[in-house]
VEXDREN-2710 file (C-alpha; in Angstrom, 1 decimal):
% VEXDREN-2710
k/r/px/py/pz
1/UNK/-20.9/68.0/54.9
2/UNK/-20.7/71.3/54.2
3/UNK/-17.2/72.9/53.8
4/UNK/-16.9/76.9/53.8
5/UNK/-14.4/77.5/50.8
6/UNK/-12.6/81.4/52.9
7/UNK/-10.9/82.2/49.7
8/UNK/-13.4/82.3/47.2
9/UNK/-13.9/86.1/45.6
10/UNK/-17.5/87.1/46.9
11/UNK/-16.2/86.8/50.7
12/UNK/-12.7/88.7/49.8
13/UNK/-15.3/91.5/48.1
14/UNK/-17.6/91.3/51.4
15/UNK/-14.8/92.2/53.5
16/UNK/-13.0/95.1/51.6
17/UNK/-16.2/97.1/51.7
18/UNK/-16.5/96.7/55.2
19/UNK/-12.9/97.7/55.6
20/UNK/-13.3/100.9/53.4
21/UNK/-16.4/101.9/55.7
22/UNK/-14.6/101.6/58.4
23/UNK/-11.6/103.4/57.7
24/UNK/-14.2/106.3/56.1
25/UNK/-15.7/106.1/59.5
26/UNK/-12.5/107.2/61.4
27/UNK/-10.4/109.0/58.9
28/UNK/-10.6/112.3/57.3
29/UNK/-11.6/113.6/53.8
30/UNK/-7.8/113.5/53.0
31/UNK/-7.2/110.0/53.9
32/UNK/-10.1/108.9/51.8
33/UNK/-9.3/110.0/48.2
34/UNK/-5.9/107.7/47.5
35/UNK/-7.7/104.2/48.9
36/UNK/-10.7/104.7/46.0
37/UNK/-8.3/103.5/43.3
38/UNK/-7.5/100.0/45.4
39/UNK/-11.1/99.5/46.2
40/UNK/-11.4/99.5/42.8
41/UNK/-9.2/97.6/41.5
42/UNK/-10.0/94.7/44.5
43/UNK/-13.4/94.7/42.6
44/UNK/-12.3/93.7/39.0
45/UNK/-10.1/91.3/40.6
46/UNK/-12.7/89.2/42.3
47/UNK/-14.6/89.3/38.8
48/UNK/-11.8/87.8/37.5
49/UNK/-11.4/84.7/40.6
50/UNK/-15.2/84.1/39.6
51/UNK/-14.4/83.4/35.7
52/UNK/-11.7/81.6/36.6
53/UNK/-13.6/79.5/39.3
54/UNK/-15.7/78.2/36.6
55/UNK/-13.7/77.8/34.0
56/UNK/-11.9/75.3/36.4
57/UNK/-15.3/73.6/37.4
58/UNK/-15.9/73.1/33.7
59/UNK/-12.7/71.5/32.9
60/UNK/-13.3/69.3/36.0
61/UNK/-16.5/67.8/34.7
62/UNK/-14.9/67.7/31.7
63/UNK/-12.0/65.2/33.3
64/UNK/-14.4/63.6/34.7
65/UNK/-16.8/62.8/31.9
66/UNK/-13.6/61.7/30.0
67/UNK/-12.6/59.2/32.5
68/UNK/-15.8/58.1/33.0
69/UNK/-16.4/57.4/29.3
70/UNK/-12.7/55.3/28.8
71/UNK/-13.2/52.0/27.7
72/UNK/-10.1/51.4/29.8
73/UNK/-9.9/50.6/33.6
74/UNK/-8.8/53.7/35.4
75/UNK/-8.4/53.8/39.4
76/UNK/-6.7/56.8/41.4
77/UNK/-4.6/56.0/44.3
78/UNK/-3.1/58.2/46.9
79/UNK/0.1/57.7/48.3
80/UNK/-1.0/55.0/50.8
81/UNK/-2.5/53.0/48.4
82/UNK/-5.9/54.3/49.0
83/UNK/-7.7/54.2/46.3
84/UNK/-9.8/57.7/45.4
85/UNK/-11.7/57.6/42.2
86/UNK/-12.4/55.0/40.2
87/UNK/-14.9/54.9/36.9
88/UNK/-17.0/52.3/35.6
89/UNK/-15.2/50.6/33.4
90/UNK/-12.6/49.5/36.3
91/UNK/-16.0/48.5/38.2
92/UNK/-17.0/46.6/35.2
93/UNK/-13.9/44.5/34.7
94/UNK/-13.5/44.1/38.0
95/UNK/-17.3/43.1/38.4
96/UNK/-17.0/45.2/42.1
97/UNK/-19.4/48.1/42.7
98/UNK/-17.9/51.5/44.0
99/UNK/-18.2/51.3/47.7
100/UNK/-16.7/48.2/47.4
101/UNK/-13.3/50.0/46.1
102/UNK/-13.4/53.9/46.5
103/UNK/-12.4/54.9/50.1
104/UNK/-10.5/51.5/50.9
105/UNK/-6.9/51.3/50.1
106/UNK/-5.6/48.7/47.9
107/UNK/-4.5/46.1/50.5
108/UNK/-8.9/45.9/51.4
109/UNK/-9.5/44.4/48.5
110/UNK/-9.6/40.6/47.5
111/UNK/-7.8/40.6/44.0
112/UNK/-7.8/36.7/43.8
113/UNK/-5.1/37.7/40.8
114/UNK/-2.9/34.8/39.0
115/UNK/0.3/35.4/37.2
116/UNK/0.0/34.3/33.5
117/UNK/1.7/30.5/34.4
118/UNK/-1.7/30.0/37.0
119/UNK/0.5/30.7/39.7
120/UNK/-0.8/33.3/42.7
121/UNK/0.1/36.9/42.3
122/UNK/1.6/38.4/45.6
123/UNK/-0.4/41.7/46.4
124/UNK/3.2/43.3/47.2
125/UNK/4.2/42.5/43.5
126/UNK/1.0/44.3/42.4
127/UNK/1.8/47.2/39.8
128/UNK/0.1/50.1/42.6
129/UNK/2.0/49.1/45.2
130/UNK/5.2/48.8/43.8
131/UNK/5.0/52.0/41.9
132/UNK/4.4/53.7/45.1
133/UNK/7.5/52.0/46.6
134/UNK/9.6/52.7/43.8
135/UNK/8.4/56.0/42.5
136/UNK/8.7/54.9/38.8
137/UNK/6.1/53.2/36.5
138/UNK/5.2/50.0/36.3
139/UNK/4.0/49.4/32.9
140/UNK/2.7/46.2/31.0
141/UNK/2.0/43.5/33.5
142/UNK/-0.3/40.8/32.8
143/UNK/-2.4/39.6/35.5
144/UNK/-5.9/37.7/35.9
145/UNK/-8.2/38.3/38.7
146/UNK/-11.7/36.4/39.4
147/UNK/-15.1/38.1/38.6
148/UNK/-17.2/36.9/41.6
149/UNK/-20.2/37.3/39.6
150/UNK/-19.6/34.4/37.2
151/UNK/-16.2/32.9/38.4
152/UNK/-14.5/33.5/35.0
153/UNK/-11.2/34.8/35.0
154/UNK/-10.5/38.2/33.6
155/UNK/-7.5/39.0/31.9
156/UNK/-5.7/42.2/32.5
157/UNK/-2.9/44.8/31.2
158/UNK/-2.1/46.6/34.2
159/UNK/-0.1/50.0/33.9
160/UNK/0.3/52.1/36.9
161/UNK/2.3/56.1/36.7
162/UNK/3.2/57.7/39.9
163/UNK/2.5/61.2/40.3
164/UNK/5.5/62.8/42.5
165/UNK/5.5/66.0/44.5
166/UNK/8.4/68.7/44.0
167/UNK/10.3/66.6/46.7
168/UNK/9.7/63.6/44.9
169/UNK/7.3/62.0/47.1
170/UNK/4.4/60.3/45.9
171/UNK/1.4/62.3/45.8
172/UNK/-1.1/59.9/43.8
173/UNK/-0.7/56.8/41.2
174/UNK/-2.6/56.7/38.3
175/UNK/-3.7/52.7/37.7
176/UNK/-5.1/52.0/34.0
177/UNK/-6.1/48.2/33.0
178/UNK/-7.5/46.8/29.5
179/UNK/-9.3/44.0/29.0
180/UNK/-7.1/41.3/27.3
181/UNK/-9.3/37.9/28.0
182/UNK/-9.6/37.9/24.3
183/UNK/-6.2/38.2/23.2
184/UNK/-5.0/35.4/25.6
185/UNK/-7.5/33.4/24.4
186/UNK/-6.8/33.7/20.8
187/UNK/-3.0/33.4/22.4
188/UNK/-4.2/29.9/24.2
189/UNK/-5.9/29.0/20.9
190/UNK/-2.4/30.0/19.1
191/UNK/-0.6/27.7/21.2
192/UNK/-2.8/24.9/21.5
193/UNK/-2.8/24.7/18.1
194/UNK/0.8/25.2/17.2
195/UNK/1.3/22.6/20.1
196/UNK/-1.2/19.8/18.1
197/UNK/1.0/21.2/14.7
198/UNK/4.1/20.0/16.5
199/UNK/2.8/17.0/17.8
200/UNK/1.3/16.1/14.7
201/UNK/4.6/16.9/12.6
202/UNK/6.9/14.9/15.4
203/UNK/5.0/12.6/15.7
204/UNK/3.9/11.6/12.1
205/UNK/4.5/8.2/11.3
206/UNK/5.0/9.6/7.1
207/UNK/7.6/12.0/6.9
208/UNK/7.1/16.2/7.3
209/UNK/9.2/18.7/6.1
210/UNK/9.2/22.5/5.8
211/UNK/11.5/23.9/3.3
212/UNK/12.9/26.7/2.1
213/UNK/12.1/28.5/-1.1
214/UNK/15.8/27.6/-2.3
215/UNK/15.1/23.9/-1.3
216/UNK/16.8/24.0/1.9
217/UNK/15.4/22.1/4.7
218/UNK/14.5/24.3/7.6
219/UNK/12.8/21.6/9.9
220/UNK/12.3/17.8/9.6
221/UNK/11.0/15.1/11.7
222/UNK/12.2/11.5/12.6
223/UNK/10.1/9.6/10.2
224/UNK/11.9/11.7/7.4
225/UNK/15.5/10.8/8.9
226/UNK/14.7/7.6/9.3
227/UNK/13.3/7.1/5.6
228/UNK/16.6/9.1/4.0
229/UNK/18.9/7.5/6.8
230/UNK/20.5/11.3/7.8
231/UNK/20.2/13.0/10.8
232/UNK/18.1/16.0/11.3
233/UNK/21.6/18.2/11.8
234/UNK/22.8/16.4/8.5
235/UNK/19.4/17.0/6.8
236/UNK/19.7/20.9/8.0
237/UNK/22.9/21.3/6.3
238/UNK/21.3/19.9/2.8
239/UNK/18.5/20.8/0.0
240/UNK/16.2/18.3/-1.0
241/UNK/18.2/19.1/-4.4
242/UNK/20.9/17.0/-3.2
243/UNK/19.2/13.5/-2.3
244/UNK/16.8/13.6/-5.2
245/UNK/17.8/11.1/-7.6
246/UNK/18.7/12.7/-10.7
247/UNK/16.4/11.2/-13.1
248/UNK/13.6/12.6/-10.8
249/UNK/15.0/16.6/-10.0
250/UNK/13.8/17.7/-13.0
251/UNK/10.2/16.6/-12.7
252/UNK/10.5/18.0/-9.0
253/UNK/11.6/21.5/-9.9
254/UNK/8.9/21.6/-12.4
255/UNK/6.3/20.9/-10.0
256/UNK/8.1/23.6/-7.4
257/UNK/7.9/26.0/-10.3
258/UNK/4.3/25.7/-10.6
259/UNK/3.5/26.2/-6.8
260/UNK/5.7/29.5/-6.9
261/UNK/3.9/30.6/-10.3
262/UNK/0.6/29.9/-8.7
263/UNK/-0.3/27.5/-11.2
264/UNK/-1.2/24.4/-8.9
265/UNK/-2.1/24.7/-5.2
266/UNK/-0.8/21.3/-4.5
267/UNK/1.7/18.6/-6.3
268/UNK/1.6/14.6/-5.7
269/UNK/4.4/12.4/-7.6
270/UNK/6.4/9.4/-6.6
271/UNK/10.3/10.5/-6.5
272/UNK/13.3/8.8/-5.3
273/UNK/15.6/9.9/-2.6
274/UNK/19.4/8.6/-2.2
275/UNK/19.3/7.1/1.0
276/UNK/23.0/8.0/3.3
277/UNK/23.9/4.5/2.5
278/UNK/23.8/4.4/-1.2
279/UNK/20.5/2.3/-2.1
280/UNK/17.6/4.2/-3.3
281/UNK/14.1/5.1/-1.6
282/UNK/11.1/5.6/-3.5
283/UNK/8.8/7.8/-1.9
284/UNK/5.2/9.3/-2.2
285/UNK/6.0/13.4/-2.2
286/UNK/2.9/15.5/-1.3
287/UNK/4.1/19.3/-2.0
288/UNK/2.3/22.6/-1.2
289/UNK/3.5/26.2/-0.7
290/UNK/2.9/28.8/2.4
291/UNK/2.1/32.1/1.4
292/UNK/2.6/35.2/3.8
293/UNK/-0.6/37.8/4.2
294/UNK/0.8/39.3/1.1
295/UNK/0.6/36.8/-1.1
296/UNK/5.1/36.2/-1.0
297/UNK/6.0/33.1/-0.7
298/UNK/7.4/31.8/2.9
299/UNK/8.4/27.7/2.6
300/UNK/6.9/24.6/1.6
301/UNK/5.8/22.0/3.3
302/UNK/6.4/18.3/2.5
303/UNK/4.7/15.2/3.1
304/UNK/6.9/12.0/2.2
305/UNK/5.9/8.6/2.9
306/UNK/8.3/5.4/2.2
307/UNK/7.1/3.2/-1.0
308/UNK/9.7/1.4/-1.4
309/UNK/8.2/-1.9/-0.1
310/UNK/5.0/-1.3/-2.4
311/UNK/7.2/-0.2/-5.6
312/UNK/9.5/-3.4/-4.8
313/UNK/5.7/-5.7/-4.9
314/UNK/4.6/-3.7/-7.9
315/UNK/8.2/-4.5/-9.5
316/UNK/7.7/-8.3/-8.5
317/UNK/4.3/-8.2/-9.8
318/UNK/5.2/-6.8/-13.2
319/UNK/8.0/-9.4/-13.2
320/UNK/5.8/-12.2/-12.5
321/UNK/3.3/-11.0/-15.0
322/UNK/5.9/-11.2/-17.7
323/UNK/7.2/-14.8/-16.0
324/UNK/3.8/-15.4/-16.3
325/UNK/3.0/-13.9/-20.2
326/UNK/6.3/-16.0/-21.2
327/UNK/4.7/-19.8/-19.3
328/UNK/1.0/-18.7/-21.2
329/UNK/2.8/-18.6/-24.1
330/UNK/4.8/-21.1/-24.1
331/UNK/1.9/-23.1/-22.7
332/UNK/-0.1/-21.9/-25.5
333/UNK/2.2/-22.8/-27.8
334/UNK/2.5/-26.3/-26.3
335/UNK/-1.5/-26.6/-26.4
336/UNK/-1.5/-25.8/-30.0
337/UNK/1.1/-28.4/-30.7
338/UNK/-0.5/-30.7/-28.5
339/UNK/-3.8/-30.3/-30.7
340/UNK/-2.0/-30.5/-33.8
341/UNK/-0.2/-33.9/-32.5
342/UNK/-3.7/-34.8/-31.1
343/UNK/-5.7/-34.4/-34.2
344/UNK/-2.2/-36.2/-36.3
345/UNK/-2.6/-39.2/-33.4
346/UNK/-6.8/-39.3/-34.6
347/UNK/-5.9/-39.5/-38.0
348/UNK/-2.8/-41.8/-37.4
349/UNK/-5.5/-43.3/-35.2
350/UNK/-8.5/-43.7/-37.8
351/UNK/-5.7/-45.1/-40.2
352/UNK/-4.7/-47.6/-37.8
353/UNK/-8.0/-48.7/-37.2
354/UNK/-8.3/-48.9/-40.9
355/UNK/-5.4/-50.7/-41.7
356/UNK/-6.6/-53.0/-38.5
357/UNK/-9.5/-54.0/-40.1
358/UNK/-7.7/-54.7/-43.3
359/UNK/-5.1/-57.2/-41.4
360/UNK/-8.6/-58.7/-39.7
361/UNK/-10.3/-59.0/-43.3
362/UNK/-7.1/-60.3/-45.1
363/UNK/-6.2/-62.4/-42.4
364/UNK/-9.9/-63.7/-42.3
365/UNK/-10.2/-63.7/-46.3
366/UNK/-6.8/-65.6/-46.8
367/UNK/-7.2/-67.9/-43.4
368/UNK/-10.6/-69.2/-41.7
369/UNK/-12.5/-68.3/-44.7
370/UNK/-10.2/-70.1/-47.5
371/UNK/-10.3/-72.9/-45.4
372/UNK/-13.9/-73.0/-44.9
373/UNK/-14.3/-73.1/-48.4
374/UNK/-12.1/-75.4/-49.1
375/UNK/-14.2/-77.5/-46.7
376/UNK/-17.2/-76.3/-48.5
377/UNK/-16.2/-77.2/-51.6
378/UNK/-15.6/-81.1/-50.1
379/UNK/-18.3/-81.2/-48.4
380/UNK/-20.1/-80.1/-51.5
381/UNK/-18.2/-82.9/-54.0
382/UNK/-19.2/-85.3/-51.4
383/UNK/-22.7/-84.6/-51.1
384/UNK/-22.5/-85.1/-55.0
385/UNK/-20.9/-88.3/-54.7
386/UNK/-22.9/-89.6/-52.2
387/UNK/-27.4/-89.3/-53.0
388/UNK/-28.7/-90.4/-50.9
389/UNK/-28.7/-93.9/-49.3
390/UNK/-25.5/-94.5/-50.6
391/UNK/-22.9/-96.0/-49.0
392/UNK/-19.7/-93.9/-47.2
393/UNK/-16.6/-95.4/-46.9
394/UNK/-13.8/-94.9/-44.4
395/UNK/-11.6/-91.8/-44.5
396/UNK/-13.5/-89.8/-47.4
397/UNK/-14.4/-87.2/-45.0
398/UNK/-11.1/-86.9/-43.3
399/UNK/-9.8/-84.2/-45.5
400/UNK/-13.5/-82.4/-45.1
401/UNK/-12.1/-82.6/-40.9
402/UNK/-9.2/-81.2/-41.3
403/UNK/-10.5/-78.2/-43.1
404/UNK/-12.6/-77.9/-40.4
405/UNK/-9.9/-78.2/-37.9
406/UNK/-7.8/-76.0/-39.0
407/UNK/-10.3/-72.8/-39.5
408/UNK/-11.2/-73.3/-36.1
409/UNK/-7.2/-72.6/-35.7
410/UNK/-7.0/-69.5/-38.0
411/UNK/-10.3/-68.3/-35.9
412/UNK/-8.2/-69.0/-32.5
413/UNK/-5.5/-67.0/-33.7
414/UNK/-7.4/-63.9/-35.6
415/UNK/-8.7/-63.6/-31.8
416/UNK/-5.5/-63.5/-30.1
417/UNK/-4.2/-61.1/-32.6
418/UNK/-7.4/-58.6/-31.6
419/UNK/-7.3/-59.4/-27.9
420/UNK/-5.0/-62.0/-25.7
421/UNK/-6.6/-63.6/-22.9
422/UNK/-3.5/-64.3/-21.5
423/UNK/-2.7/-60.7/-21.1
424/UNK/-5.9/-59.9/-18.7
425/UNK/-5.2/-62.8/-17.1
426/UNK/-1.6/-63.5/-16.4
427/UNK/0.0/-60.3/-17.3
428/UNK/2.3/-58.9/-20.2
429/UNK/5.7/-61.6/-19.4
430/UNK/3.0/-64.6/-19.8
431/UNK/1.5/-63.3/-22.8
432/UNK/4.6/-62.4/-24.7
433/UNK/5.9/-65.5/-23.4
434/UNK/3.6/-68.1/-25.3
435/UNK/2.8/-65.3/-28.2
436/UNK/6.9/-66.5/-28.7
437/UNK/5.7/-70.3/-27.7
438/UNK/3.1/-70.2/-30.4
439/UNK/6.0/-68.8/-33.4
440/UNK/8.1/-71.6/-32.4
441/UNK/5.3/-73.8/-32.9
442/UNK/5.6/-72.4/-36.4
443/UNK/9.0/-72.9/-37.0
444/UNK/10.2/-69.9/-36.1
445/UNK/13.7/-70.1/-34.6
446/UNK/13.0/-66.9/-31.9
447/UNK/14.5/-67.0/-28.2
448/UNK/13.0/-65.0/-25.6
449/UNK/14.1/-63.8/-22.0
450/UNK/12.3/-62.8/-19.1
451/UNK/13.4/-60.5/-16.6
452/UNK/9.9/-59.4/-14.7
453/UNK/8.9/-62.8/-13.4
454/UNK/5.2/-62.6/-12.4
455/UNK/5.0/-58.9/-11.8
456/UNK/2.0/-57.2/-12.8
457/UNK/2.4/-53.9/-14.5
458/UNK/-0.1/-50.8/-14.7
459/UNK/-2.8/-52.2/-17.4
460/UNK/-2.1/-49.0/-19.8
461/UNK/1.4/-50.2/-19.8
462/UNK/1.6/-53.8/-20.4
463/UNK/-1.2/-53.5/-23.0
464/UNK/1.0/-51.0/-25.2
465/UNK/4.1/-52.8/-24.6
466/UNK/2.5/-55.6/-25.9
467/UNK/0.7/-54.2/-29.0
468/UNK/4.6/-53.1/-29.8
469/UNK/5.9/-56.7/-29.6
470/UNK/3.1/-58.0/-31.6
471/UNK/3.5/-55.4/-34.0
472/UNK/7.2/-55.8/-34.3
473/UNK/7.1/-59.4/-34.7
474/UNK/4.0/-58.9/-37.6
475/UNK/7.1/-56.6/-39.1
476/UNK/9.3/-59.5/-39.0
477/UNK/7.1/-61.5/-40.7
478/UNK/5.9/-59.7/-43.5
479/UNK/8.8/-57.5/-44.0
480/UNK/11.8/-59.0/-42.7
481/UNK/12.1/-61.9/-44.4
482/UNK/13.2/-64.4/-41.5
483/UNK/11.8/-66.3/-38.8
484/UNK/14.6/-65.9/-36.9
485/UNK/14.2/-63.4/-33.9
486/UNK/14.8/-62.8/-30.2
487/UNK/12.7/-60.7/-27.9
488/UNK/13.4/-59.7/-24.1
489/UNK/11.6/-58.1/-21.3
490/UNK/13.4/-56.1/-18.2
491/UNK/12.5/-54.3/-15.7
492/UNK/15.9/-51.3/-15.2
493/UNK/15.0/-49.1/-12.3
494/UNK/11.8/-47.4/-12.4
495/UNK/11.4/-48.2/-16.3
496/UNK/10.2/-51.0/-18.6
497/UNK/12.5/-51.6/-21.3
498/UNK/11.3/-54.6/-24.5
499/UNK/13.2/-55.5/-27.1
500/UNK/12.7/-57.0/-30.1
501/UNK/15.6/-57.9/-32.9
502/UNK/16.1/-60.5/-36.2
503/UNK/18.6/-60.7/-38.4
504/UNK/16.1/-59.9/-41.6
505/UNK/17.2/-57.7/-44.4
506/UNK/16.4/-54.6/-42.3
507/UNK/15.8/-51.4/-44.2
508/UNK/17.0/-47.5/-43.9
509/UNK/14.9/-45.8/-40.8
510/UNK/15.3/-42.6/-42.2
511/UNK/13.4/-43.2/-45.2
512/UNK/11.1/-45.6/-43.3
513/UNK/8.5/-43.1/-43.3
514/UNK/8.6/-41.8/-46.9
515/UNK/8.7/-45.5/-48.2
516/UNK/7.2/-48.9/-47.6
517/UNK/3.5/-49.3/-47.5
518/UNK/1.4/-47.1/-45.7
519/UNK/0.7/-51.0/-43.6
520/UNK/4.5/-50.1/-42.6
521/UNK/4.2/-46.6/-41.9
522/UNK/1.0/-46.6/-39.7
523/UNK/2.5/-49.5/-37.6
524/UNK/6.0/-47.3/-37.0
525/UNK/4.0/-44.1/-36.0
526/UNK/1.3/-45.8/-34.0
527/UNK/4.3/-48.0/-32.0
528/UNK/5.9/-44.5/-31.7
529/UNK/2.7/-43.1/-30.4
530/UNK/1.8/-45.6/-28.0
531/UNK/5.2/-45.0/-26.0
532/UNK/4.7/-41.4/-26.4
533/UNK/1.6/-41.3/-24.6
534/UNK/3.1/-43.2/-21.2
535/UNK/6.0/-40.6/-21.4
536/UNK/8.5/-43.5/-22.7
537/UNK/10.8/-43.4/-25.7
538/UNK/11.0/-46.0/-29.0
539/UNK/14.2/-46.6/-30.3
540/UNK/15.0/-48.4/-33.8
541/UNK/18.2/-49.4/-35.0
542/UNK/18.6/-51.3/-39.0
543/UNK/20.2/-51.0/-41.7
544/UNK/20.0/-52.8/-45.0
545/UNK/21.1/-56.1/-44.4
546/UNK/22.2/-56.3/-41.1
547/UNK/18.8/-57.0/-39.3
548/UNK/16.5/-54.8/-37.2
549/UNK/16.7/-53.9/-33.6
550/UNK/13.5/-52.1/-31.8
551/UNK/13.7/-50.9/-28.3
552/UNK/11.2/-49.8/-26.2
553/UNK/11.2/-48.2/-22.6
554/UNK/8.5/-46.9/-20.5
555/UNK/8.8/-45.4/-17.4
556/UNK/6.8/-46.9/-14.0
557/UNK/4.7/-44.1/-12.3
558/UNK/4.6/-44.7/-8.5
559/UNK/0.8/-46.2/-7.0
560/UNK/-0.5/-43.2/-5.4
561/UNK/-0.7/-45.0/-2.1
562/UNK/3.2/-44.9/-2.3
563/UNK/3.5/-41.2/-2.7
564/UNK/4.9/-39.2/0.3
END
């Protein structure tokens, strides 16, 4: 539509020179003179409306290109909310097209806008409308509204400025919006993450700290109150100075020294704290150092876990290991001595068997084998006597018999002496008992008393209880000088006990094994070694001529049958 603009200069111009002509027309020559200056001067001033006019265009386009080219939102209301201009920015953000905004007012339009909490954003609480109703600016209000194209919510900073007439009415409001959707999202992203740093620190099952550059401790979680026994008000109120144990602060401020000086990044060391109630807490202390965009430092942060259970094992451990150091040395030094006393128990051994044999042989060369030469030697005289043919009379070989006779007796008892058969077959009381049967036999004036009865002991037992007996009673003979003697055999508790006394000339013990012959010392040691080696002790009581007593006991292990 075409609108007729009656004041512009050309039609003012048209007019005054039809008015002149007319009034030239109708008046004289002496009217016209005087209205030549005002024509005039009606002409320069419609050159000067012209300049004017497009001066004002210019700066128009000008506006306009300006608003137009604003990377910010601009929309022009009037004072009913209508809204009047609008550039394409606003369209942009607001992903409308111009028809859909210009000419409607601002109640047409669908602003689908949230406040920042989700919630919907009453149109009447809009920025426009309320700067309209109030007359003064509404500045800084953050709103989303829906882009229909792609259903993604854009975020908005809304400012609107009333424009008032000279009676203060509104004549027009000037709406600007910016595009914030990255802001709040770097916001959201902000908060999310300073909402995963609380949880995190909260929730930690190791304690977290963050701490001043003094040491004081500006916020601590429940893992650290619970490892230090305080509460997070009584922690507040403290420095990490004052629960450090003081053989540890100095390593600590060292450490702290280093982060400030930049020399370390990070610090690791195993402290200990003073727990509220006295004992002390080892911990695992995990230091670094925040640093503001300047490089200053801001706090520290602390992560402290509780090793007090570990440090306690490791302290067990190392205890244990010296336990253990001490038994493998002792053990050690028992081996060593049990090798030395093994290889003294072969050579006492080899020297037994030695002196054994000797016994055997002497007792052979002065028994059986005297005798059978003695028979020999009859036998021999007779066979001289007698070619022949000749005749034999009664008795001559009777003497020849009784040689005979009685090496078959010295044979018997060399064999008893190496081996009873008693003792395999009856048991140690049996054997011992006609072992003491067989000296009485020879004159010997020897009691004996039996406390076991028929009971069987352990093999090992009865066989080195009777070896001793034997041995004591070869003593007797050879070195006691008496045939009187008296042995008995008891059973006390879970022990064996045999004893053997006479009333010889016994003999010092103490020098026992520096004199006699070594016959005298092998037989002591190996009766000594025999009840060593079933756990038992020997016993031997004498003195010069008051007799000998020898006493051996020997424990009884249980069967294993009878073992719980």
């Amino acid at each position: 539509m075409h609108v007729v603009r009656l004041w512009t200069p050309a039609f003012w111009l048209s007019a005054s020179v039809q008015a002149v002509t007319v009034v030239a027309s109708l008046g004289t020559a002496l009217a016209l003179p005087p209205l030549i200056p005002k024509v005039l001067d009606l002409a320069r001033s419609a050159k000067v409306s012209e300049e004017r006019r497009q001066r004002l265009q210019e700066s128009e386009e000008r506006f306009r290109s300006l608003v137009e080219n604003l990377q910010v939102g601009v929309l022009l209301h009037g004072p009913q909310a209508e809204i009047l201009l609008s550039n394409w920015t606003a369209l942009n953000l607001l992903c409308l097209k111009e028809d859909q905004l210009v000419g409607k007012t601002y109640f047409d339009v669908d602003w689908n806008a949230t406040h920042e909490d989700g919630s919907p954003f009453p149109i009447e609480e809009h920025p426009v409308p309320r700067a309209i109703a109030s007359g003064r600016p509404v500045r800084n209000v953050v709103m989303s509204v829906c882009c229909s194209a792609s259903e993604e919510r854009v975020w908005l900073l809304v400012n609107a400025e009333p424009q008032l007439d000279a009676d203060g009415s509104v004549r027009q409001v000037v709406c600007t919006f910016s595009d914030i959707t990255e802001r709040k999202r770097a916001e959201e992203a902000l908060r999310e993450s300073e909402q995963r740093f609380k949880s995190s620190f909260e929730d930690a099952s190791i304690g977290m700290a963050l701490v001043s550059i003094e040491g004081r401790w500006l916020q601590v979680n429940q893992s650290l109150c619970e490892i230090v026994g305080y509460s997070e008000e009584e922690l507040l109120n403290k420095t990490f100075q004052d629960i450090t144990h003081p053989d540890d602060l100095e390593t600590d401020l060292g450490y702290v020294h280093q982060l400030l000086a930049g020399e370390v990044r990070t610090y690791q060391m195993e402290k200990r704290y003073l727990h509220k109630l006295g004992h002390t807490v080892w911990i695992l202390l995990n230091g670094s150092l925040v640093r503001d965009e300047g490089g200053e430092p801001l706090y520290f942060i602390g992560q402290i876990q509780d090793i007090t259970k570990r440090k306690e094992a490791e302290e067990e451990i190392r205890r244990l290991n010296e336990t253990l150091e001490e038994l493998v040395a002792e053990r050690t030094a028992r081996l060593v001595e049990s090798e030395r006393r093994l290889k003294d128990l072969v050579g006492k051994l080899v020297a037994a068997q030695e002196e054994e044999r000797r016994r055997v042989a002497y007792e052979v060369h002065d028994g059986p084998t005297q005798v059978a030469i003695a028979a020999h030697q009859h036998l021999q005289a007779f066979a001289d006597d007698h070619p022949p043919g000749s005749t034999v009379e009664r008795g001559e070989l009777d003497r020849t018999l009784e040689l005979a006779q009685r090496a078959v007796v010295e044979a018997r008892h060399i064999i008893e002496n190496l081996r009873p058969t008693a003792l395999d077959d009856f048991g140690l009381a049996v054997a011992l008992r006609m072992r003491v049967e067989e000296l009485e036999k020879e004159g010997w004036e020897i009691g004996h008393e039996d406390a076991l009865g028929g009971e069987r002991l352990p093999e090992e037992i009865e066989t080195a209880l009777y070896r001793i007996a034997q041995e004591a009673l070869a003593n007797v003979r050879k070195h006691a000088r008496t045939t009187r003697a008296r042995t008995r055999l008891a059973r006390l508790g879970r022990k064996v006990r045999l004893e053997v006394r006479d009333e010889g000339r016994g003999f010092d013990p103490s020098s026992a094994s520096r004199g006699g012959s070594p016959g005298e010392r092998v037989g002591l040691s190996s009766m000594r070694e025999r009840v060593a080696m079933l756990g038992g002790e020997l016993k031997i009581t004498s003195r010069p001529g008051a007799g000998t007593s020898l006493v051996a006991e020997v424990p009884l292990h249980e069967p294993e049958g009878d073992r719980p």
